[in-house]
N, C-alpha and C positions, 0 to 999 in steps of 0.2 A: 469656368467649370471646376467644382471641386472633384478630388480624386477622391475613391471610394479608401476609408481608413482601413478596411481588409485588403488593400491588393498588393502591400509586397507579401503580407503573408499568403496570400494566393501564388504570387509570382513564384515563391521559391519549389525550386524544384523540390520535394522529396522524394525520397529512394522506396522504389519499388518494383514489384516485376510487371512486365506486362502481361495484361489479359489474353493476349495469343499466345504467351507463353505457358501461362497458368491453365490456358483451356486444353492445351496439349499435353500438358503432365498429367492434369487430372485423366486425361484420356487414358493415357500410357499406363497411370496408377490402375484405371482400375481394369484395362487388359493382361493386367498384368495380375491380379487382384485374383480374375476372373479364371485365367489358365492358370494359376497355381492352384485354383481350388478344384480344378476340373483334374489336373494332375492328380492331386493327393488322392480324392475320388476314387478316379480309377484306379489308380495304385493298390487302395485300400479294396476295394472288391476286386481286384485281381489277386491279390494275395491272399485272401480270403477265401476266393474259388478254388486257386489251386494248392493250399494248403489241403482246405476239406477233401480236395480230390488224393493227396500224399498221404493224408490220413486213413482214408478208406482203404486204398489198396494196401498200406503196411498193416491195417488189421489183416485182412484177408489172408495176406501173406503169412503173417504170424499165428492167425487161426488154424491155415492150411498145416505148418509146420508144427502146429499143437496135435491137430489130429493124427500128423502120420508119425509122429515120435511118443504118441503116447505108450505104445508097445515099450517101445525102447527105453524109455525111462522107467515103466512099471520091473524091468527087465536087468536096471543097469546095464547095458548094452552100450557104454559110453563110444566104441568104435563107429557103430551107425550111426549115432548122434553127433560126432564129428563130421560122417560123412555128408550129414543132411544137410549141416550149417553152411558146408563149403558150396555143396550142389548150389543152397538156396542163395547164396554170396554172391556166384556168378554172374547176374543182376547186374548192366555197370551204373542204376542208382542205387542199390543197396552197398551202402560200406562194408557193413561187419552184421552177423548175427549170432547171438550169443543166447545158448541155451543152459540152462541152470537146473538141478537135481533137487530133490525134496526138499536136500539139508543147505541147500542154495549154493553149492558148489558147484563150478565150471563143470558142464560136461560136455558141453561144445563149442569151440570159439573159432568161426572162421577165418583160416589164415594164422593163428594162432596155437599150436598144439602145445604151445609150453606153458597155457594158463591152466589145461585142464586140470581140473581135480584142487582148483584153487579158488579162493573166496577175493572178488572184488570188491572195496572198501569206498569205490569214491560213491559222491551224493548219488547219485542216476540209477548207480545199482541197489543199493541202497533202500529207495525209492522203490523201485519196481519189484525188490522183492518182497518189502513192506506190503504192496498194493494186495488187496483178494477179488480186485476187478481189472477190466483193462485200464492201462495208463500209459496216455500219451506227453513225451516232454522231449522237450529241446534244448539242445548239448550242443559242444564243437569237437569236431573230430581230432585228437592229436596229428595222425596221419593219414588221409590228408588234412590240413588245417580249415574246414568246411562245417558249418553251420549242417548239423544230421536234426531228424526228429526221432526220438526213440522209441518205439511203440512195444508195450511190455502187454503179454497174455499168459494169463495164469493156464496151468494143465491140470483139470479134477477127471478121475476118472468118470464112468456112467455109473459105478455101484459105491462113486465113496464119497466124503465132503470130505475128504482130505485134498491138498495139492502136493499133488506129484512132481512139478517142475514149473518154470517161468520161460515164455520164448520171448527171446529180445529182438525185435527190425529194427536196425538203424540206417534210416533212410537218407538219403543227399538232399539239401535242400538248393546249393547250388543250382539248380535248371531254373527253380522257380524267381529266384532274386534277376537269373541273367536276364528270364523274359519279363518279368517288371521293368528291370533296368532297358531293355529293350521299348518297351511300348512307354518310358520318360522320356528317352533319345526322340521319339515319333511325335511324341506331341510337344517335346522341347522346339525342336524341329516345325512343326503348324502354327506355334503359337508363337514365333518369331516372325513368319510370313505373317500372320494375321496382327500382329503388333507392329510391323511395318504398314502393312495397311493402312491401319487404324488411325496411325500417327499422318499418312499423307490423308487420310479423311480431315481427321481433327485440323490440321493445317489449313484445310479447303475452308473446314468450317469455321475456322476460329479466322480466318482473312476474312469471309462474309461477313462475321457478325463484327470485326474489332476495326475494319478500315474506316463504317461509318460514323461508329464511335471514335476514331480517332481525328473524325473534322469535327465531332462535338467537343471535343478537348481541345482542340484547335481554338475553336469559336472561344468555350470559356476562358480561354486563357487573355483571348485579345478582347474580352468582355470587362475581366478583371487589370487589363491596362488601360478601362476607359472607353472602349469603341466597343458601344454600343450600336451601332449604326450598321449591323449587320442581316444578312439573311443567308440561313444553310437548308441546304438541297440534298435529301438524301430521300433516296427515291428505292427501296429494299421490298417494300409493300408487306412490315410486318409490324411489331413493337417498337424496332428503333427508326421509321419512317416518321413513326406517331410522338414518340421522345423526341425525334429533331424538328417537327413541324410546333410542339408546346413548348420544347426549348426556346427557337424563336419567337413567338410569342412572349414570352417571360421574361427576353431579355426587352420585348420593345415596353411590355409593363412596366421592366425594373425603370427604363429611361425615362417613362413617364413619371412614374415615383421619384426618380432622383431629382429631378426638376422640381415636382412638389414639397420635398424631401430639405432644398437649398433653401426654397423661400423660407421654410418653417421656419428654419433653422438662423436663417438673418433674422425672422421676428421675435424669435428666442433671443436672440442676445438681443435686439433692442431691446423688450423688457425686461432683460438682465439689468440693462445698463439705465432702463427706467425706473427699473424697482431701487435699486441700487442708490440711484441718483435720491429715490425719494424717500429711503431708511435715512440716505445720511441728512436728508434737508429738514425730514419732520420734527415736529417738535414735542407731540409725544415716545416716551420712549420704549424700546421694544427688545424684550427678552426671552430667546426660546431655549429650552431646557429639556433634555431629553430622557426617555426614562429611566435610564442609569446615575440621572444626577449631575449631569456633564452638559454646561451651558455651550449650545449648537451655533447660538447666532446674540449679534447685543450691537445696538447701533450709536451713536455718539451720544443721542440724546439720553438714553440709559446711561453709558459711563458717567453723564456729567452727573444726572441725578443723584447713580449711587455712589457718586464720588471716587471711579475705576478709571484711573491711568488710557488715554486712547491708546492709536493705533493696534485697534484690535485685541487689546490685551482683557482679557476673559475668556476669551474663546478658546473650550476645548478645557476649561479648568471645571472643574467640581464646584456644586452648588454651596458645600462648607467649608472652599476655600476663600467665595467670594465675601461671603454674609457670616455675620455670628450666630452661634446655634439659639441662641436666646433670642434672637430679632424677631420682630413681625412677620417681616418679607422671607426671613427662611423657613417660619412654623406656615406659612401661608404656601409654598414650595414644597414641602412639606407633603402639605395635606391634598393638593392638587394631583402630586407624583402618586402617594397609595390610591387616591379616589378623584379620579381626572373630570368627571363628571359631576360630580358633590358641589362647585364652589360657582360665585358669580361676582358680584365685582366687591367691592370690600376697601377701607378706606385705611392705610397703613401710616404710622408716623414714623421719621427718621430721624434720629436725634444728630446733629450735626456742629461740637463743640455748645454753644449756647442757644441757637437754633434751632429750632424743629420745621422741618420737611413733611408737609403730610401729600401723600400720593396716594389719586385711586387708581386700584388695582383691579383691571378685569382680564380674565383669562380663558383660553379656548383652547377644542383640544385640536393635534394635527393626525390623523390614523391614517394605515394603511387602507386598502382597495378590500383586506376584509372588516374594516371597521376599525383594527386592534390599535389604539393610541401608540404613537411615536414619539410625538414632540409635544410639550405644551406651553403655549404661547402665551406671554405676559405682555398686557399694554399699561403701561407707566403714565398717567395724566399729572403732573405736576396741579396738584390743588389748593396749594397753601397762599396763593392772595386770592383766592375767590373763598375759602374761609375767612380771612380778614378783614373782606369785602363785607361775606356774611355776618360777622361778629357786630363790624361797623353800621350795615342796614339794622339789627336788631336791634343797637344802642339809639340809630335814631325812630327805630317805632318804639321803644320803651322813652323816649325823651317826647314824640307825640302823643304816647300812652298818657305821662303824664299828667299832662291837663284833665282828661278823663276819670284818671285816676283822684285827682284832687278834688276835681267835681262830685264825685262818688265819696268820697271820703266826706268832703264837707258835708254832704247830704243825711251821710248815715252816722255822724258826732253830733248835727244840728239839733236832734229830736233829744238823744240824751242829755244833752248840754243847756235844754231848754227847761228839762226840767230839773236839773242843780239848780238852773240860776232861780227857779221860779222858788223852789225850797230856799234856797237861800237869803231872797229879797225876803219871805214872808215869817223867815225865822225871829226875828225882829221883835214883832209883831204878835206870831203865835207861839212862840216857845213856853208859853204857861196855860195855853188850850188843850185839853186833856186829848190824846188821844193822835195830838200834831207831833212831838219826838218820835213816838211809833211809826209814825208813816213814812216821817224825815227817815230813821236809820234803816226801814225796811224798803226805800224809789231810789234814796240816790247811793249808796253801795250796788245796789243792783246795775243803775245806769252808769255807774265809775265800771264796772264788772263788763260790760255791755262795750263801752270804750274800748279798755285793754285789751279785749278777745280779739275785737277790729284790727288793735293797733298791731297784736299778735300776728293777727294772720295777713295782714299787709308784708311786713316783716319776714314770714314765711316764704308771701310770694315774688316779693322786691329782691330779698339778700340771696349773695352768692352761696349754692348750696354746701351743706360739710355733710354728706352723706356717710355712710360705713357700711359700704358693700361687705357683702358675704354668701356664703351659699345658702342659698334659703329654699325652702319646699314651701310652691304658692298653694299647694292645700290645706297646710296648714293652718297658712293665713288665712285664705277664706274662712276654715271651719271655726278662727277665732272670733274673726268679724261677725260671723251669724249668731255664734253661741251669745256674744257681748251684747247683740241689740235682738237678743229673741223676746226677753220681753214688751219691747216697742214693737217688734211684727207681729205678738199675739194680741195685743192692745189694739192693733187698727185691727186685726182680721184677716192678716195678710200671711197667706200660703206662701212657704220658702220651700221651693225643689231645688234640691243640690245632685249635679253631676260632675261627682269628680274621681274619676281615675286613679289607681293606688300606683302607675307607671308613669306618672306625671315629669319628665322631666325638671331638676334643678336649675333655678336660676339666680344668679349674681344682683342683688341687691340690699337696701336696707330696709329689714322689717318693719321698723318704726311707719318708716316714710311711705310705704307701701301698703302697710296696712290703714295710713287715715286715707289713702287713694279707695281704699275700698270700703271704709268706711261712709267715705262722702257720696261714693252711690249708690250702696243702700240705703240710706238717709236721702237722698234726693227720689230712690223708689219711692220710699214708705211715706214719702212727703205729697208725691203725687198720688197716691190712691188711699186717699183721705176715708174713705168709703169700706174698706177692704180690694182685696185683688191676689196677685197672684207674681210672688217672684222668681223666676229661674234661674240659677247660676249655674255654666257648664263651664269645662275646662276639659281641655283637650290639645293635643302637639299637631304641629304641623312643618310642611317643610316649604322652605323659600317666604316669596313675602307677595303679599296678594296688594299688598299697597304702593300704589304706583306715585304718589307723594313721596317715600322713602327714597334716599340716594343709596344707599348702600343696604344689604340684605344681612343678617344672620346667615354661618358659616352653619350652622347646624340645626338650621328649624329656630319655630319660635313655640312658646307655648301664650295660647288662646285663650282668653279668660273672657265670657260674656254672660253681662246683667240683662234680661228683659223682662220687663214690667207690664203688666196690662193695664195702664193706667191712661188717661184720655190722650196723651203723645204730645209734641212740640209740633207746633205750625212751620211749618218750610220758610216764613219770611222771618222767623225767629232762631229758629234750629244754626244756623251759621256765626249769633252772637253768644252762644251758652257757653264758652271758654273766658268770654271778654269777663274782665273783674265789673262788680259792680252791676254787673246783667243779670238781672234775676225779673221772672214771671211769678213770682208768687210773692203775698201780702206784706210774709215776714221773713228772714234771711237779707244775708247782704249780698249775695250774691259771688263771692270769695271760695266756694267750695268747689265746683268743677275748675276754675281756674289752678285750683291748688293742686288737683286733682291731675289735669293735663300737664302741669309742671313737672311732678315727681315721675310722672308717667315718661314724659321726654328726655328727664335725667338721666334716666335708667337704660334710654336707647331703645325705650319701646314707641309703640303709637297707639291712641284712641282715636276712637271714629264713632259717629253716633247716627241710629237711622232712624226714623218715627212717624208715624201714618197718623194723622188725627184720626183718633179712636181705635185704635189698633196697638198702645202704648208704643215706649221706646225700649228704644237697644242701644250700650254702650260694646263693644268690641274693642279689647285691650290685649294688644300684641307685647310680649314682652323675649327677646331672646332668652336661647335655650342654651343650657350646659352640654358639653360631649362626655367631656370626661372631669368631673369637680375637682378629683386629685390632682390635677394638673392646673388649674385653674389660677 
């Protein structure tokens, strides 16, 4: 049995508090939460009530003492006015009452006769004698040192808008603080009983709920040492009955998984150790590259290819430390990494001191689960003796050719050759018959002419080519080829429609050679429809390669170039020798020009293909690769 790779991190203890401790504080917290706000509460509309009730009655107070001193002030009578202050002082919540004269001078201070007839300075008086309505404010008493509220009333007589005096109540507020503070002491007091309470509730409840969960922590804990092989019993009949009965469950699940879990997991590394075995045993070689540039994986047979030091060395290096920026193999890496999808296999050569390596290259992409490419995998085919194979098969079908070749040759020198010798035997003879030199210098220059062309285009299609690629626009070849033999298509009667496209893709060849390719099948049109007819030339790009003949595809499209004739078409038992030299269906012709034709065409790295229905004319279709970028070329 393997151990689960979470269980020492399972096993360590960390630090924490427990859940019946946490269920108790929050209890505690918000009892406490609770009577503090019930306190302030009351507090606050306690003091509230009995304020508005201390304010009321020091109006009153100060009203009453307005009415009965208005004599006395209309009067100057400062003796009475004395005497009222003290009567109305005797109060033991009233401190002090201080009545004031027109010009806001003392004229009665209870308790005080040595203020009278004197002007108090501090803010309160100040205040109140400012005011022309009532005004209630709150002061502290020098003596006693007590929180008062001072309640100021102005005195107008009934016949004047003048004010004749101000009465001052300064009230105690002492009584009201001690019964506030009173009824905090009461419910300080309840809501300690009721916070003990609470707290042996919470205990009750936090045991319920935290002892079951403490065998389910129990359980996981001896789950994550391995012992699975359990069952827990916690019988509450509410949420955590139903948590410890799907607990159990889920651990007998996990056990089942873990089992299925082992196997997987032994057959993963077997095919680790299968795949492994069979990167390093195969014999194509394999290179994946990821999208940062940075080669992922490279198995022996790559190193040896591309000539990389073993034991692993490339991996995890960059794509331009391995290859030079000028190579094949890196512009093909390259072009894969911007456009992962674009490329298909492609045949790469590696120059190797005197040696050339040539390798086909196919490549696929690796993506993630939403598609998005990660890696792109190169398969490395070492192809360089099945080219020399190939080279070797062509040199012996051009060595069988041969014979064909000379048969055909002889065939078509025989007829001209026949008639030199015939001029020649009878020049002898007739060179003073009037009218025989003329005939001599006008048959056999011709048939000497007739030879050479032969010999020419043998020559063309025998000798190794010396091409002069370059970028060339095939439109405008076409438009030369038709413009050159428009006379010979208006002569038969032959309709030329041309479609050609002004976004035609560029391509890498030699105009010369390219241009007698398209020559020779117009000319082989206009050859078949003797009668008049009708020729199409379209041209148009396309991408990938529809030809399943082809070993390697154009990296960027090809551009399509197709001849179709309405002329009577090639017979199917015939159609498959119209490339062969010397094969020719018609009277006159040697039969050399599609041959020459499919040569220059294969030079170039293009393909033709020909399809034809008796009566229905034929179709030649000439693929030729496409340019990406010419400046780069």
């Amino acid at each position: 049995m393997h151990s689960w790779p979470l269980k020492i991190s399972i096993l360590q203890k960390p630090r924490f508090i427990p859940l019946r401790y946490r269920f108790i504080i929050m209890t505690s917290c918000m009892l406490i939460f609770l009577l503090g706000t019930l306190a302030l509460a009351i507090g606050f509309l306690q003091s509230r009530t009995i304020r508005g009730q201390i304010e009321e009655r020091g109006l009153a107070i100060a009203q009453s003492l307005a009415a009965a001193s208005m004599s006395n002030l209309l009067t100057y009578n400062y003796v009475a006015i004395e005497r009222s202050a003290n009567q109305a002082a005797n109060d033991p919540d009233i401190i002090r009452v201080i009545i004031h004269d027109k010009e806001g001078r003392v004229a009665g201070y209870s308790g005080r006769p040595d203020l009278q007839n004197k002007f108090l300075n501090d803010d309160v008086s100040r205040n109140a004698l400012a005011a022309m309505q009532s005004l209630i404010q709150e002061s502290l008493s020098e003596s006693p040192n007590v929180p008062v509220l001072d309640v100021a009333v102005s005195v107008f007589p009934s016949d004047s808008a003048d004010r004749w005096g101000t009465i001052r109540v300064c009230l105690s507020l002492a009584p009201m603080y001690q019964q506030i503070r009173q009824t905090q002491w009461i419910i300080l007091a309840v809501g300690l009983v009721a916070l003990a309470f609470g707290i042996l509730v919470s205990m009750w409840a936090a045991q319920r709920v935290t002892h079951p969960l403490g065998n389910l922590v129990h359980a996981t804990i001896e789950a994550a040492r391995g012992n699975l092989d359990q069952d827990i019993y916690v019988r509450t009949g509410d949420e955590v009955e139903i948590l410890a009965s799907n607990f159990s469950l889920m651990i007998r699940e996990i056990f089942v998984h873990r089992e299925q879990l082992e196997r997987q997991l032994a057959e993963i590394k077997r095919l680790q150790r299968y795949t492994e075995k069979l990167l390093t045993t195969m014999s194509d070689g394999l290179l994946s590259v990821d999208m940062a540039g940075k080669v992922a994986a490279i198995n022996p047979a790559a190193q040896t290819m591309l000539g990389i030091s073993g034991n692993g060395h490339g991996k995890d290096c960059s794509v331009a430390e391995l290859f030079e920026e000028g190579s094949a193999l890196y512009a093909y890496i390259q072009d894969m990494l911007h456009n992962p999808h674009g490329k298909s296999q492609q045949e790469i050569s590696l120059h190797k001191g005197e040696e050339t390596q040539i390798l086909l290259v196919g490549s696929s992409v690796l993506g993630d689960e939403d598609g998005h490419p990660q890696e792109i995998i190169l398969n490395l085919h070492d192809i360089t003796e099945l080219k020399k194979l190939e080279a070797r098969i062509r040199q012996a079908e051009r060595l069988a050719a041969l014979g064909t070749l000379a048969a055909g040759m002889s065939h078509e020198i025989r007829n001209p050759l026949s008639a030199i010798k015939t001029f020649v035997q009878l020049l002898p003879r007739k060179i003073d018959k009037p009218g025989f030199l003329e005939k001599f210098q006008r048959t056999v220059p011709r048939e000497i002419n007739r030879i050479n062309k032969l010999v020419e285009d043998l020559l063309d299609l025998a000798r190794a080519p010396k091409y002069h690629f370059a970028v060339t626009n095939i439109k405008s070849l076409l438009e030369q080829t038709i413009e050159f033999l428009g006379e010979e298509l208006q002569t038969h009667h032959i309709q030329c429609l041309c479609e050609l496209p002004d976004d035609l893709p560029l391509v890498r060849a030699d105009a010369d050679q390219l241009t007698k390719a398209f020559y020779n099948l117009v000319r082989n049109a206009v050859q078949a429809m003797e009668t008049g007819g009708r020729l199409v030339i379209e041209a148009f790009s396309e991408k990938g390669d529809s030809s399943q003949r082809q070993i390697t595809t154009s990296r960027n499209g090809w551009v399509t170039v197709i001849f179709q004739d309405t002329g009577p078409g090639i017979p199917p038992e015939t159609i498959k020798n119209i490339f062969d030299p010397f094969f020719t269906t018609k009277d006159k012709g040697t039969g050399l020009g599609l041959a020459i034709t499919h040569k220059v065409i294969t030079e170039h790295g293009g393909r033709i293909e020909v399809t034809s229905h008796a009566g229905n004319g034929t179709r030649f279709t000439i693929g030729l690769p496409a340019l990406r970028n010419p400046s780069h070329e």
